[in-house]
C-alpha positions as CSV (number, residue, x, y, z in Angstrom):
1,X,110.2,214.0,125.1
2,X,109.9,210.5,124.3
3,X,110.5,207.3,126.7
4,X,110.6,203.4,126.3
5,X,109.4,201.0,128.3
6,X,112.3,198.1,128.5
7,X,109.3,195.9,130.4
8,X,107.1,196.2,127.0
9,X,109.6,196.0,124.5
10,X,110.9,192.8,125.8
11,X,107.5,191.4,125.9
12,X,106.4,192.3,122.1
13,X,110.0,191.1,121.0
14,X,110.8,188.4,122.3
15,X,108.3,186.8,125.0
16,X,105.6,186.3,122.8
17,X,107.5,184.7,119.2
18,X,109.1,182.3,122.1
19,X,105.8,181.4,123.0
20,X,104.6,181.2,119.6
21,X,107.8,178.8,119.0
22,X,107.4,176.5,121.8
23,X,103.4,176.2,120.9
24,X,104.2,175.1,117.6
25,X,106.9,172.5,118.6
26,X,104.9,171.2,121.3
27,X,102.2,170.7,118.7
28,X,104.4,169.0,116.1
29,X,105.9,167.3,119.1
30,X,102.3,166.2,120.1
31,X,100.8,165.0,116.5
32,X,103.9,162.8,116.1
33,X,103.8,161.0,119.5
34,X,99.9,160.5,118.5
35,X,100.9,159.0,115.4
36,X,103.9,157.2,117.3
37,X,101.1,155.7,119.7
38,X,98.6,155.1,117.1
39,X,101.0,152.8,115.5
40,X,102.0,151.2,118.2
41,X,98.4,150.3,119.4
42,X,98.0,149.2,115.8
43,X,100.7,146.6,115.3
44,X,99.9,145.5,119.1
45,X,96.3,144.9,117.9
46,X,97.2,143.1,114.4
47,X,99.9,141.0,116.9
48,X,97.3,139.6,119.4
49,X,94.4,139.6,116.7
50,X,97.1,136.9,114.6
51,X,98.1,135.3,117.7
52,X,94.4,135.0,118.8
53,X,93.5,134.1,115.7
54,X,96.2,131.1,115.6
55,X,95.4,129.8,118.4
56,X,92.0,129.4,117.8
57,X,92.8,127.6,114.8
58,X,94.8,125.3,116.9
59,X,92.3,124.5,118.7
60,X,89.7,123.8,115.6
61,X,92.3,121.8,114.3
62,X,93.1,120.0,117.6
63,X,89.2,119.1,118.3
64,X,89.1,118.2,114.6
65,X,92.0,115.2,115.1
66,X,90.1,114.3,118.2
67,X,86.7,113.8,116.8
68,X,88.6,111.8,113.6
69,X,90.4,109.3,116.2
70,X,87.4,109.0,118.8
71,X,85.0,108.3,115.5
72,X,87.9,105.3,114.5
73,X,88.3,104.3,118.0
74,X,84.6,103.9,118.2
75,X,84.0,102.4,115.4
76,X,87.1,99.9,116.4
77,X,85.3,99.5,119.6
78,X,82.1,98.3,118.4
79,X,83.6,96.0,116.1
80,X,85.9,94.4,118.8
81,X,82.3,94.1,120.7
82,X,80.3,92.3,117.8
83,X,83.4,90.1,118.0
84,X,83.1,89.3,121.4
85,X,79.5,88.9,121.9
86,X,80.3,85.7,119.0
87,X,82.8,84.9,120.7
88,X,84.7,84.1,117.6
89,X,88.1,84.2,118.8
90,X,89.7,84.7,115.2
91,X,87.9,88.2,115.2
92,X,89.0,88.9,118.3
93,X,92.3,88.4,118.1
94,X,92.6,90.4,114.5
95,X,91.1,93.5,116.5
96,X,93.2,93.1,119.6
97,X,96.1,92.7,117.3
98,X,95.2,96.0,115.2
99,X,94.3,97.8,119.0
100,X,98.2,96.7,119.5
101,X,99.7,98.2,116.4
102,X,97.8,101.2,116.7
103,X,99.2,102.0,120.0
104,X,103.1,100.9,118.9
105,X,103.3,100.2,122.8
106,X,106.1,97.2,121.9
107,X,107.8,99.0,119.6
108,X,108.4,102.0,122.0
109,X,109.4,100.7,124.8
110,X,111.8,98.2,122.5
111,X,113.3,101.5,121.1
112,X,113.5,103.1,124.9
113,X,115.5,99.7,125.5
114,X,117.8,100.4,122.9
115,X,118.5,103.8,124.1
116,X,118.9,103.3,128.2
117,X,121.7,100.9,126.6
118,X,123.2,103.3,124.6
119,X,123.1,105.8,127.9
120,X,120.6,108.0,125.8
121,X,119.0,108.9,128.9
122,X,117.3,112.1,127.9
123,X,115.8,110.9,125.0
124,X,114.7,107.9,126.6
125,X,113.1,110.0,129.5
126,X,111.3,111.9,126.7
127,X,109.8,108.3,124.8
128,X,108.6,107.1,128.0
129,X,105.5,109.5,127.9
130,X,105.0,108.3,124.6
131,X,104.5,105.0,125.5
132,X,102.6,105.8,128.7
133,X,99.5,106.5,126.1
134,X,98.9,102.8,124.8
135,X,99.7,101.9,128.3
136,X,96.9,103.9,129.6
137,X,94.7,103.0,127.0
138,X,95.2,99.0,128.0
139,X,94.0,100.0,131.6
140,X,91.3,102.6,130.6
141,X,90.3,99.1,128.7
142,X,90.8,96.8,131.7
143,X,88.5,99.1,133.7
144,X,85.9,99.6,130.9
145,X,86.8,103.2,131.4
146,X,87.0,104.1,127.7
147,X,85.3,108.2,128.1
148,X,88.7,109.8,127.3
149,X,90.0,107.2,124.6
150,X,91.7,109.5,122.3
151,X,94.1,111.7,125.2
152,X,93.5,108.7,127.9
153,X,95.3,110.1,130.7
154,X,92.7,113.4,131.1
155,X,90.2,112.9,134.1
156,X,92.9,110.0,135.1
157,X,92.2,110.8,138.8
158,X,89.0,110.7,138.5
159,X,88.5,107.6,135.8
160,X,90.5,105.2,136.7
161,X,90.9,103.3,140.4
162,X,93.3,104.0,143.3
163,X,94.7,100.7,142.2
164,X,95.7,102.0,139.0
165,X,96.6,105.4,140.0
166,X,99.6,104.2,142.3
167,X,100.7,101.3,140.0
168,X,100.7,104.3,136.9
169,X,102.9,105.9,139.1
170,X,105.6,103.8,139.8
171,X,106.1,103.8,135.9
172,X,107.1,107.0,135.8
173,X,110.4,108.8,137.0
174,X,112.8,110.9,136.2
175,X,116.0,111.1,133.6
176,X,118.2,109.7,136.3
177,X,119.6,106.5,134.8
178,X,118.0,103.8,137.7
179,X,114.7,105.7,138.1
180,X,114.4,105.5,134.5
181,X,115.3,102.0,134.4
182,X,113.0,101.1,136.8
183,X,110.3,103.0,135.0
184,X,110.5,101.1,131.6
185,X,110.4,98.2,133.6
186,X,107.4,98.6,135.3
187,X,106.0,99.9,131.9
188,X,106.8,96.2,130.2
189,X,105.5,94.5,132.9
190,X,102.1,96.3,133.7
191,X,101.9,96.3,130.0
192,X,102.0,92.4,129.7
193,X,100.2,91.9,132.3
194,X,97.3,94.3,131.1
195,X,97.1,92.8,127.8
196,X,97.0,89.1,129.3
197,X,93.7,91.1,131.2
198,X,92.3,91.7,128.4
199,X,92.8,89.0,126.1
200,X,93.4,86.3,128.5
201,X,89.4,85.5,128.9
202,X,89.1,85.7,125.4
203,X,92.2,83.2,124.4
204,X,94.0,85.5,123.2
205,X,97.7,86.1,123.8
206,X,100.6,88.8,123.3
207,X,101.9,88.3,119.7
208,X,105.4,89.6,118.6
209,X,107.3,89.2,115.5
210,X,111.2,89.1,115.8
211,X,112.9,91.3,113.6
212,X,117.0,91.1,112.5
213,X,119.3,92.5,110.1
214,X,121.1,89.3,108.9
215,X,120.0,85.3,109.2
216,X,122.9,82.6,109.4
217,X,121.7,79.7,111.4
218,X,119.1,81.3,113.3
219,X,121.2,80.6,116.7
220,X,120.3,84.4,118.6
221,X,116.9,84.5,116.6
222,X,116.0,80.6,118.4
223,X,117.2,81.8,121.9
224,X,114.7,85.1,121.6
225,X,111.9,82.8,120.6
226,X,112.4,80.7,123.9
227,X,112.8,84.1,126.0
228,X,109.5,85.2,124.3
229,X,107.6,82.2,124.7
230,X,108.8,82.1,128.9
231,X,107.4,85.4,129.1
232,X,103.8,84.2,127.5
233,X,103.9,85.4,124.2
234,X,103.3,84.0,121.1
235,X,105.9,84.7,118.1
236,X,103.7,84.7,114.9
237,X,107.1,85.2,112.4
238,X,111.0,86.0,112.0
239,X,111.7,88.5,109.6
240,X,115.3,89.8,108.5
241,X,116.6,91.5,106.0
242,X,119.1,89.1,104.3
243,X,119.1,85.6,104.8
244,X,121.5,83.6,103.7
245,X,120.3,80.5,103.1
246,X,120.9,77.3,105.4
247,X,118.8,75.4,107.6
248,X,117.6,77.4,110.6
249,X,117.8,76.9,114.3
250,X,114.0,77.9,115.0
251,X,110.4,76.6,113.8
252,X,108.5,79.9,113.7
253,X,107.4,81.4,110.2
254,X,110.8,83.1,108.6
255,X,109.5,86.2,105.8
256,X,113.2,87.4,105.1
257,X,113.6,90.3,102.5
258,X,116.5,89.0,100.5
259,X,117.5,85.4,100.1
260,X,121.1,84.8,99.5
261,X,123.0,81.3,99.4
262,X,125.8,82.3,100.9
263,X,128.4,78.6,100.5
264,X,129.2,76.7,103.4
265,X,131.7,74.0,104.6
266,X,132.8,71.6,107.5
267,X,136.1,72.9,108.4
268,X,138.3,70.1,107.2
269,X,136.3,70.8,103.8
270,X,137.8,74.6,104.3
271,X,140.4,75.5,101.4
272,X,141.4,77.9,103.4
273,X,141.7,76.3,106.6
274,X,144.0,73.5,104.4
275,X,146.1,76.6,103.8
276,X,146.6,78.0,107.3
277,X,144.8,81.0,107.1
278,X,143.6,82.7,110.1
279,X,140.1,83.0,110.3
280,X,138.1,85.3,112.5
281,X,134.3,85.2,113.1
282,X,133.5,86.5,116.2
283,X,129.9,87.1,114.9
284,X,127.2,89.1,117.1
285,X,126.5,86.4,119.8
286,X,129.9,87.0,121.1
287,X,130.6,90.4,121.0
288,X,131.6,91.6,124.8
């Protein structure tokens, strides 16, 4: 007589191909997560190895620019110092003037002007760090603190004096219109009055060219020359881009780009004003 074990059977059947099942799926299921991993690691690696690798360049590149504009700054610098040790004040002034057009302080805080007035406020906030750099340079130069020349507001704390500190800081603010008013203000000023520190021993004073669109009579261009002159600068030339032709209002040297003769008459020489017709020539002087 023949028996069965049920206990064995079920074992040999189907216990141990289940087993053999789930061994191979979890090691299919354990080479593809490896491989999943493995790839992930990989591009993580190539990621921070580019990123690394960027940066560094940065940096080179960064130090690079730096060590250019410190080598022309020097160099700058120790002609400005042959200059003043011969006290020839033509030289000086030509390298004062080229230290002013480098740093484009005047013509960023004229732009920041024309965009508090156009209620730009944002962008304005944003141009007044630009022209905190040339500022900073005038004082690192009224201090004869010239170590960080090319980024001159690093080691500011530590450079420059409490004096300077505290007056740097009331030409800041924020984008709120009458902080940032206030700010470009005290930028001008502290500006003039730096560059009168500097140059003023020397002779040497603030020059500004005056710049316009079109030329009639040279009315507006004559009453900027006299607000220039208050403020102690010296206007070296008028430039436009069209004049047309005339006599002019103001004595400084005019360089316009275009010269047109544009004819002119007394009124009771006016055909048109013979014939009644309305003319209306507001012009820019007297635009509310």
């Amino acid at each position: 007589m023949r028996t069965f074990s049920f206990g064995r059977h079920l074992h040999s059947q189907i216990v141990l191909p289940l087993l053999v099942v789930l061994l191979l799926v979890g090691t299919v299921a354990t080479v593809v997560a490896v491989s999943i991993i493995g790839r992930v690691i990989n591009d993580w690696v190539d990621e921070t190895s580019r990123s690394t690798s960027a940066a560094v360049i940065a940096q080179i590149e960064e130090r690079g620019a730096d060590a250019v504009r410190g080598a022309k700054l020097a160099a700058e610098n120790a002609v400005l110092e042959e200059a003043c040790a011969s006290r020839d004040v033509s030289a000086i002034s030509g390298q004062l003037v080229l230290l002013n057009q480098s740093l484009k302080a005047d013509n960023l805080m004229l732009l920041g002007g024309n965009l508090l007035h156009r209620g730009e406020y944002a962008r304005a906030w944003a141009l007044l760090g630009r022209a905190h750099e040339p500022l900073l340079k005038l004082v690192r130069l009224s201090e004869r603190r010239t170590d960080h020349w090319p980024t001159p507001s690093r080691a500011l704390e530590d450079d420059l004096s409490i004096f300077a500190r505290v007056r740097y800081q009331g030409c800041t603010g924020s984008a709120e219109p009458d902080a940032l008013c206030a700010a470009y203000r005290a930028t001008w000023q502290w500006g003039r009055e730096l560059f009168a520190t500097v140059g003023g021993p020397l002779g040497v004073d603030a020059p500004v060219a005056i710049v316009e669109d079109v030329v009639t009579t040279g009315g507006s261009v004559a009453e900027v020359i006299e607000l220039v002159r208050a403020a102690g600068g010296v206007v070296e030339a008028v430039t436009s881009i069209i004049d047309r032709g005339g006599d002019k209002a103001f004595d400084a040297e005019y360089l316009p780009l275009l010269r047109l003769e544009v004819e002119s008459m007394e009124p009771r020489e006016c055909p048109q004003c013979a014939a009644g017709t309305a003319i209306d020539s507001p012009g820019s002087r007297r635009l509310s």
